[in-house]
N, C-alpha and C positions, 0 to 999 in steps of 0.2 A: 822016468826020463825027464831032465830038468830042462823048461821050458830059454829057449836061446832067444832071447831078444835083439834083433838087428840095426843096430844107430849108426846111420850114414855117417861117412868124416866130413865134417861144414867146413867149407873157405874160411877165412878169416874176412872180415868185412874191414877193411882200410878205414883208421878211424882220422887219419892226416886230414882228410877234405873237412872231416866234421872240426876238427881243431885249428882249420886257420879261418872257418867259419864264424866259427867262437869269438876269436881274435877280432875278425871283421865286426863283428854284433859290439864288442867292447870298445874298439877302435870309435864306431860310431856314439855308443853313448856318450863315451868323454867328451868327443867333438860335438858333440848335439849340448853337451853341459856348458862346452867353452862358449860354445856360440849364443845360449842363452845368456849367460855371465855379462857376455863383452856386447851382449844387443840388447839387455838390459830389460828380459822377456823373460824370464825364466817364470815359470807355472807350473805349481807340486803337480795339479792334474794333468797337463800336458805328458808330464816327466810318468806318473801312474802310466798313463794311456797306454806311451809308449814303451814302458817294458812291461806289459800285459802282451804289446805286440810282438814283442822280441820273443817272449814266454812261446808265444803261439808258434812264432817262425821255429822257432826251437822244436818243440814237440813234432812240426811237420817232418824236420830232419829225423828225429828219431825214429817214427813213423815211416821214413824211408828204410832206416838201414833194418828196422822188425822185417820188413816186407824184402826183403833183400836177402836177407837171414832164411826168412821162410820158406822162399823160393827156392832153396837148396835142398828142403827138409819134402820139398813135393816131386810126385811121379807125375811129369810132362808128356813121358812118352805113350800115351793113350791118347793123347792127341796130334801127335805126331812133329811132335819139338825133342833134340836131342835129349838123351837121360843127364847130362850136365847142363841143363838151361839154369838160365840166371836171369834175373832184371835188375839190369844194374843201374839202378836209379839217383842212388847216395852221389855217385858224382853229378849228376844233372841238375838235382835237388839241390846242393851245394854250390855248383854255382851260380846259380839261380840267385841265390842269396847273397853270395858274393858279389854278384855284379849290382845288385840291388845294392845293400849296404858300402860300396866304394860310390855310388851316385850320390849315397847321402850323407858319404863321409866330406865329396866331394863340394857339395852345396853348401854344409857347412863351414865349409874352410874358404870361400868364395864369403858367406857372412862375417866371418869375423876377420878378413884380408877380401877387399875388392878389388886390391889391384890384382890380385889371382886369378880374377875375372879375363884380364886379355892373355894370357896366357895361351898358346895355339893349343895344345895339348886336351886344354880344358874346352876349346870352343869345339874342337873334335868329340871332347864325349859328349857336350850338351847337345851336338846335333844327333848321335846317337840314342841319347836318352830324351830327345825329341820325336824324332821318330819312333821308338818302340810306346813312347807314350800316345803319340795320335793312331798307333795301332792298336791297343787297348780298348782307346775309347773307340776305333769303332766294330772294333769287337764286343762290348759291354753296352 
């Protein structure tokens, strides 16, 4: 008798979040390049640093969607969560990073244009990205 092997059917994991994530990572380097350029600061090691970090940010996403993937692949219901549980993390993780990388697409374009500085728009998200930063630190 020939042994049957049983392979769940996996969801598809929506790879759109992780690709305009992408886009935002790029979006910002250019702007982090422009702004060095035209501030007259540019530093290879700076420039290293930062996409060693990008690198990282990157891998965490991935790291998302493996574990996203995975959760499809395990039996939940021994613990008493439906047999379709999921943890859908790939969007939160995304934009997580998205709203990180628009602040610091944002900062840079305020460096290299300061009159972008009184812009209502932009005093809105600095108070925002005030806030979640005095939450941090006193979290940390």
């Amino acid at each position: 008798m020939p042994v049957v092997i049983e392979v769940p059917v996996l969801h598809p994991v929506n790879a759109v979040p992780f690709l305009v994530m992408l886009c935002f990572i790029a979006l910002d380097i250019l702007f982090g390049l422009c702004k060095a350029f035209a501030t007259h600061t540019f530093d290879s090691s700076n420039m290293r640093r930062g996409l060693w970090q990008k690198c990282a940010i990157i891998g965490v996403s991935l790291m998302a969607y493996v574990v996203e993937i995975v959760t499809q692949l395990m039996d939940f219901s021994e613990i008493g969560l439906p047999d379709d549980f999921r943890l859908p993390i790939v969007g939160a993780v995304t934009a997580y990073v998205v709203a990180m990388e628009l602040g610091s697409i944002l900062e840079s374009l305020v460096k290299i244009n300061p009159e972008l500085a009184g812009w209502r728009i932009l005093k809105q998200f600095d108070k925002l990205t005030s806030k979640a930063k005095e939450a941090d630190d006193e979290q940390g």
